[in-house]
N, C-alpha and C positions, 0 to 999 in steps of 0.2 A: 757560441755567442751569436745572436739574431743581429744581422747589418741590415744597416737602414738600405729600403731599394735604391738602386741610381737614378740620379734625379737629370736630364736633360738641362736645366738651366742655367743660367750664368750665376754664381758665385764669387763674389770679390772678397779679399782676404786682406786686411790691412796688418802689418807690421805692426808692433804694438812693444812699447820700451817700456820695463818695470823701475825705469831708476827713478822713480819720485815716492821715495821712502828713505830714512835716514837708514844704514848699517852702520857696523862696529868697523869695518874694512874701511868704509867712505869715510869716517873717522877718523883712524888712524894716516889716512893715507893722505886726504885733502883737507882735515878742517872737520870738527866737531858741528854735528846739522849738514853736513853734505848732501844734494839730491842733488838733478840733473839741476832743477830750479836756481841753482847757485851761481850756476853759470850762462844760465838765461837773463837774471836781473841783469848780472854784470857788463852786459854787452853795451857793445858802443859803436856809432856810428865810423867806418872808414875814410866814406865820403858824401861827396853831397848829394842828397838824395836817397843814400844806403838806408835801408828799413832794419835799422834796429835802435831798440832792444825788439823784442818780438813778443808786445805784452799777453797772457792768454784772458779769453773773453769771457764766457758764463761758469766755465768750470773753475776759474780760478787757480791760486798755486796750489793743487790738493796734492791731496797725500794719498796715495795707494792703499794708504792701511786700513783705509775710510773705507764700506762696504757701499754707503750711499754715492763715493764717488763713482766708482767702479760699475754700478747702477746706470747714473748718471752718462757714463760713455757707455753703454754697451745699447742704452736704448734712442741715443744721438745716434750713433751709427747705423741701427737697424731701420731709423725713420728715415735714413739717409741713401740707402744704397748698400749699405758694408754689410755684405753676411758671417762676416766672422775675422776674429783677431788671430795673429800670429805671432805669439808670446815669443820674445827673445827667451833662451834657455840656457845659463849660465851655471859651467859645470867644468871643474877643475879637478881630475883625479880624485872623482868620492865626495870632492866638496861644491855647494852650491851657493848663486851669491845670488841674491836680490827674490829671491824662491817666494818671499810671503805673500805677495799680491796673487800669485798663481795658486799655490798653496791655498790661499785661504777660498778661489774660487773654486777648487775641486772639492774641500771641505763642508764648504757652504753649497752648493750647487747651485750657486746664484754668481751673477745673473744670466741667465737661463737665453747664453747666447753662443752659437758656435766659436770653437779655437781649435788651436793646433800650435806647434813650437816647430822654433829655430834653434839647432843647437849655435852658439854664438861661440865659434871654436876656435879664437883665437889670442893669445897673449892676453893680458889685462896690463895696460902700460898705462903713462903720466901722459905720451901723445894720443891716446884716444885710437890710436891706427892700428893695432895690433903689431907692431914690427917690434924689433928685439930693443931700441933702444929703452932703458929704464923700465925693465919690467918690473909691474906689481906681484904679477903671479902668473905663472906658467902653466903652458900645456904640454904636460909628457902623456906621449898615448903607447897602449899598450892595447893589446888585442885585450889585456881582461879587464883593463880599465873601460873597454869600449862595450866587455859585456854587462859590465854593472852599469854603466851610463844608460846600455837599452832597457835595462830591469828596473832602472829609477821611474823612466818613462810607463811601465805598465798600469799605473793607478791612472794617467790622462789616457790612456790608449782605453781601459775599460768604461772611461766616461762615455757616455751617450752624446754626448753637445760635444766631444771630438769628431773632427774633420776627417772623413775617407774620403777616399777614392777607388771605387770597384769594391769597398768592402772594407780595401787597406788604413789602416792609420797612414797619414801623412805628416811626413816626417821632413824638413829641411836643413841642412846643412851651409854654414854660410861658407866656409873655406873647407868643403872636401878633400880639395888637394894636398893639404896638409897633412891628413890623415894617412903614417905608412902603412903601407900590406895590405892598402883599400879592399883590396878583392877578397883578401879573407875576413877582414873587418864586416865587409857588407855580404857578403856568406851568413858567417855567425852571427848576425842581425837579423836578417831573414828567417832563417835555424830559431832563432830565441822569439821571435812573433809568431811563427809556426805553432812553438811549442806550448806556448802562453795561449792558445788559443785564435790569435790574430789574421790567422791565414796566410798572410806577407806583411809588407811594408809597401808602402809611395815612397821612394826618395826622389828626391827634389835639391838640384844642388844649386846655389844663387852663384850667378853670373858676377865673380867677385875678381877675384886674383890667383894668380896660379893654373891648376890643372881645371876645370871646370866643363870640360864635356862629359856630360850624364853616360856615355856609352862606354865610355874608356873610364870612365868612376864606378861601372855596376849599379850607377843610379837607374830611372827610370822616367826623369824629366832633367829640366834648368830649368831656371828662373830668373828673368831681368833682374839686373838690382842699381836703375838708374840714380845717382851720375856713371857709376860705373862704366866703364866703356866706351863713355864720349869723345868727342873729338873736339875740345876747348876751342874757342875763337878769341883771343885775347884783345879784350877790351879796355886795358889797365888805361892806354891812353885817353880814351875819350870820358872820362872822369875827371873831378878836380876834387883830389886825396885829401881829406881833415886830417887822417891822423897820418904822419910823416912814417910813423914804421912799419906801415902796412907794406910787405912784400908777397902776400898771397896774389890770387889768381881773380881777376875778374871777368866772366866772359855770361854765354847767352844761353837763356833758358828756350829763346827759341830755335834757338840752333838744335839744343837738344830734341824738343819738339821732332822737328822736321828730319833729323837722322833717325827721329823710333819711326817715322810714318814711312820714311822708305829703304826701313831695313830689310837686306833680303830676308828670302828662308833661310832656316838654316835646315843643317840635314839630321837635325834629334827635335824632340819633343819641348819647345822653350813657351812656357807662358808668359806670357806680355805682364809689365810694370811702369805706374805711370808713377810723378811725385808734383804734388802740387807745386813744392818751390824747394829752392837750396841753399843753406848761405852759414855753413857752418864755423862762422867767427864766434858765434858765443864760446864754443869750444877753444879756438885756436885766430885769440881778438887778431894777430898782425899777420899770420901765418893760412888764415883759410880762404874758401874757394867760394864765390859769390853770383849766381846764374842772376842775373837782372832780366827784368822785362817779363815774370811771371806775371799773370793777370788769373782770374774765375773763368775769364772765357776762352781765352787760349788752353786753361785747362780742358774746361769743356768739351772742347773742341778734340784735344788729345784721345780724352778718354772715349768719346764715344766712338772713333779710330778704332781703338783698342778692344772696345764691347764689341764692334762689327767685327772685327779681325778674328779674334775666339771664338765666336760664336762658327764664325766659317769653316778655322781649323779642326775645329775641336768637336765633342758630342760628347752626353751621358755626361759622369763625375769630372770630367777634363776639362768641362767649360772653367775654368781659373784663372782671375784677372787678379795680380797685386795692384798693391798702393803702396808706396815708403813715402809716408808711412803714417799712423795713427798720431802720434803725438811725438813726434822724432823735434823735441823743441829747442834741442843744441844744436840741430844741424838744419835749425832753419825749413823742416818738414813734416808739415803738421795738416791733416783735416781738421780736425779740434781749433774750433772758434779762437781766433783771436778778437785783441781791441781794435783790428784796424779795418777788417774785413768781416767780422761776426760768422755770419753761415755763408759767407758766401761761397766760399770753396766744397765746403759740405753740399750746397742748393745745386752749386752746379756739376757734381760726381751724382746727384740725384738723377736730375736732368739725364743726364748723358747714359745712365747705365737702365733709364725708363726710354730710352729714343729709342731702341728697339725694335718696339710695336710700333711705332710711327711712322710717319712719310720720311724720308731721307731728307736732312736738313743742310740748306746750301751754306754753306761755309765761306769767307774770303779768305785768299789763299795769304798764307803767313807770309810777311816781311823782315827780314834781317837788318835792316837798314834804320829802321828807330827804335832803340833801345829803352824802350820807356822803363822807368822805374815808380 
């Protein structure tokens, strides 16, 4: 198979959620018409000032099954900065959920814009967190289940508009460590792209929970996966609560900010991840975690951080900057226009990932001290 040569440049990859399409599963499980969308309307303010519901702007509440939506984002993003989506990859011993917007892009080869997948390897529960309580559907791995999971993969691996690196399809993983017998798992992964033609694999394990160093995984990168990791600054006091059952978490998006700019090295391969904003009560109305104090320009400000920072580390296909995420609109992080900001988040991932070639632009340094919302 001819691989595309390596390209020196920065590449940003946004995360990309297929739940805005009805299944028979989402059905059964929450309500006949279930999308992500159901749980976007339904949000509600915690406190004063709390930004929700979290309406979406030009694109509307579409539907994935739409070929003009899918259109519609894929040429938003490329006017914007984003070189390519990161389809969640949802895959239960044999069985797949949420497949058709993916499906139908390899089908259709439209639209004619780079991707790659995450396999999304954990439980399917009623809390949204992958942990054991109230499971919808489960993950039993098996070394053969993990060879058919890589052999489902080979129709996206032989697409052209797939994402290498050095050659490799890249491949991400969001809880590797999950995965027993990893080393013969990722052996016979390797072994099965060999054989297929592929040469290797990129593994890529997200910065999630559990075992997550790429060296001790047999991967060959990490990958940020902010909030993860953070170091909460509890805010709950200096709010004044609307809704009395809220026991979630409130703290600072620029907190987080300013621990991604002075994170050290680490000692493996970890591509940088920025996310425009957090606040995933539409999910979990009394129960979730809310960064206040995002703004377009503190974004701004992060990402172009981040563009200098890989550009520095890294060379050839390595240059790889995430985003969490495309339209993540239950968890409060989203590029994708809303009603309250339009493009402004989109305008300023522009900006920042075009600073580049530019004069180095002076920044004022971040404050902790007003929590603006």
């Amino acid at each position: 198979m001819m691989q595309a040569p390596p390209t020196d440049r920065l590449r940003t990859i946004a995360f990309y959620l297929p739940q805005f399409h009805p299944i028979a599963e989402n059905d059964a499980w929450w309500g006949t018409g279930f999308t992500e969308w159901t749980n976007v309307r339904k949000a509600r303010p915690n406190f004063v000032g709390h930004y929700q519901p979290h309406i979406p702007g030009e694109l509307g509440y579409y539907d994935l099954r739409d070929p003009a939506v899918r259109e519609a984002q894929a040429r938003l993003a490329q006017e914007h900065g984003v070189s390519g989506f990161c389809y969640y990859y949802y895959w239960f011993n044999g069985r797949r959920l949420l497949e058709a917007p993916l499906d139908a892009v390899i089908a259709s080869g439209q639209p004619d814009f780079p991707f790659c997948v995450c396999w999304a390897n954990e439980n399917w529960t009623r809390r949204w967190d992958g942990l054991d309580d109230e499971v919808l559907l489960a993950q039993r791995y098996s070394l053969e289940d993990s060879r058919e999971f890589i052999r489902s993969l080979e129709p996206l691996f032989r697409d052209r508009r797939y994402i290498r690196v050095n050659g490799a399809p890249l491949l991400l993983v969001y809880k590797a460590g999950l995965i027993p017998d990893i080393e013969a798992t990722v052996a016979m992964w390797r072994a099965e792209a060999q054989a297929a033609g592929f040469g290797d694999l990129y593994l890529v394990a997200c910065q999630t929970a559990g075992e997550t160093h790429p060296g001790r995984l047999g991967f060959d990168a990490g990958v940020e996966f902010p909030p993860h990791g953070h170091q909460a600054i509890w805010l709950n006091a200096r709010v004044e609560l609307t809704n009395p059952e809220f026991i979630g978490l409130i703290t600072s998006y620029r907190a987080l900010v300013v621990q991604s700019l002075y994170r050290l090295p680490d000692d493996f391969k970890l591509f940088r991840c920025v996310v425009p904003s957090w606040d995933n009560t539409a999910r979990r109305q009394d129960k979730g975690s809310v960064f206040v104090g995002s703004s377009p320009e503190i974004f701004e400000h992060w990402v172009t951080e981040m563009v200098t920072a890989t550009l520095a580390r890294f060379g050839g296909d390595e240059r790889l900057l995430f985003v969490n995420a495309w339209n993540e609109w239950g968890e409060g992080c989203h590029l994708e226009p809303d009603a309250r900001h339009g493009r402004q988040y989109l305008e300023a991932f522009k900006r920042a990932t075009d600073s580049v070639s530019l004069p180095t632009r002076r920044w004022p340094e971040l404050s902790l001290d007003d929590e603006g919302r």
